[in-house]
N, C-alpha and C positions, 0 to 999 in steps of 0.2 A: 622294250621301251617302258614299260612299265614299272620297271625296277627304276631304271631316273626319272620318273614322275615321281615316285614315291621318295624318292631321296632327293630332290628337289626340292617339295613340299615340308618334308623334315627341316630342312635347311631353312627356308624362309619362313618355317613356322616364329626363329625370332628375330629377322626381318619386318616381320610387317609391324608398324610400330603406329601407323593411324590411315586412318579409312583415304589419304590422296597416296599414300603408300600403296596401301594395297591392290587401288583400283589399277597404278601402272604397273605395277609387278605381277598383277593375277593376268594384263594386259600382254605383260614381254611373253610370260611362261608359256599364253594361248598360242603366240606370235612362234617361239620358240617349239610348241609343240606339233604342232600344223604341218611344219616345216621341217621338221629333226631329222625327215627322211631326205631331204635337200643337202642338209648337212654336209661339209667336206668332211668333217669332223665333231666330236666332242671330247671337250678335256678337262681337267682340273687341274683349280689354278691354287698354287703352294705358296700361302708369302712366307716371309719375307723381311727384305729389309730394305731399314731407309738412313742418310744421311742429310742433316738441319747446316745449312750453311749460314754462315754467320758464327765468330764466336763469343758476341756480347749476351745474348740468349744462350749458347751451350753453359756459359758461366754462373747464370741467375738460377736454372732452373736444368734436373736432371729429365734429359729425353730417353725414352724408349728408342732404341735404334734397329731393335731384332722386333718384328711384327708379325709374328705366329697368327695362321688365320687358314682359312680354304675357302674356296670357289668354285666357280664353273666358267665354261666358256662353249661356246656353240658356234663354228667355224661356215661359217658360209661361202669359205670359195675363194680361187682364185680368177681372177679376170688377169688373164694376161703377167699374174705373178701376185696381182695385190688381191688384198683382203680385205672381206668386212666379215664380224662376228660378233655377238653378245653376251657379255661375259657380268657375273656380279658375284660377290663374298662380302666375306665377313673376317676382319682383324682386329689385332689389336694396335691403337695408333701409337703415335707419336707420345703421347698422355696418359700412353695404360688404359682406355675407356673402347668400347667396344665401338669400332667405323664398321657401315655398313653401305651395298655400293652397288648399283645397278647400272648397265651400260652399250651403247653403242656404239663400234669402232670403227675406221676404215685406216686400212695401212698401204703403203704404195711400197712396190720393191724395190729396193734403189741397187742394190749388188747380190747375185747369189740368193743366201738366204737372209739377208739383213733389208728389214723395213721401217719406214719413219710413218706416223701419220696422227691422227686425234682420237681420243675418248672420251663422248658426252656422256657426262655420267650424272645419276642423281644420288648424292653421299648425304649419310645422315652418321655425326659423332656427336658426343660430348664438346670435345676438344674444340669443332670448328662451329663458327657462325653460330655460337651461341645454344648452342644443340638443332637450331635448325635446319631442316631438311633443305640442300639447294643441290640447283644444277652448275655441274662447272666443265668446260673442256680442257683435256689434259691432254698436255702431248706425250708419247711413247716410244719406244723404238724397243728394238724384236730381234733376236735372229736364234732362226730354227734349226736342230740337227734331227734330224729323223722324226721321231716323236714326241720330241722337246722343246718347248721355244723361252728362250731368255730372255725375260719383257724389263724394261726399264721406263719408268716416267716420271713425271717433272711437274711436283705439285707451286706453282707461282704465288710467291705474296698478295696477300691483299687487304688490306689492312682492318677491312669490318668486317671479314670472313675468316680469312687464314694469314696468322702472324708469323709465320715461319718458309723460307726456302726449301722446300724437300723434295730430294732425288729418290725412289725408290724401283725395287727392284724384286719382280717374283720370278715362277715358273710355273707355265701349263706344259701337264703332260695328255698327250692325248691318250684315252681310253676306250673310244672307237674313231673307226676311220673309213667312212666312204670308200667304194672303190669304184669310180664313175668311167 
């Protein structure tokens, strides 16, 4: 366990970007570490990529569409098939400028391995809201093969915050795994 504290830590060493940053993220990781042993799971998450719908904006201005980055995720369980977990990273956005992203999830299982549900997350980029830090819910959808899960979400316009339609798309693979 020690090994992902310490590479946790690494990780959000450029994360933490001012003192209301820190105090929730030093907050998740206490919440995260408490708990690790609860864990179904821990993985890392690999982005990625996104597609800007609209093509009056693809035409003004070149979008990044491949958003290279890494994460983590902390897998708390199934109740009955669905899930909630904590997951945050760091990419590159839409803009080239480095998005960074802390979060809380719950997904409901609708078939198999495929799930739909929300990520309150608190994003801090360049790109969006003016560089500052907010919280937004994202929807997602998931489906897992063994130790893999294909996540896709759906960042919504909003015109003082975020000027663009964007679908995107990573993967968590998990790197431990509970056997409860």
């Amino acid at each position: 366990m020690s090994l992902y504290f310490k590479t946790l830590m690494l990780y959000f060493e450029e994360v933490l970007l001012n003192y209301k940053n820190q105090l929730l993220i030093i907050l998740v990781l206490v919440l995260v570490f408490c708990e690790i042993s609860h864990a179904d799971s821990f993985g890392i998450n690999i982005y990625g990529l996104s597609y800007h719908t609209g093509n009056n904006i693809r035409n003004r201005i070149k979008l990044n569409e491949v958003n290279n980055g890494i994460g983590f995720r902390a897998d708390f369980g199934s109740l009955k098939g669905n899930s909630f977990f904590i997951e945050g990273g760091k990419y590159n956005d839409s803009f080239n400028n480095d998005a960074k992203y802390i979060s809380i999830a719950y997904q409901f299982r609708i078939w198999h391995q495929l799930r739909v549900g929300i990520n309150t997350a608190l994003y801090n980029t360049k790109s969006v809201n003016h560089g500052k830090s907010f919280v937004a819910p994202i929807p997602m959808m998931s489906y897992r093969v063994w130790r893999v899960s294909v996540n896709t979400v759906y960042f919504p316009k909003y015109e003082q915050i975020n000027p663009l339609y964007i679908f995107g798309a990573y993967l968590t693979v998990d790197i431990v795994r509970n056997n409860k």
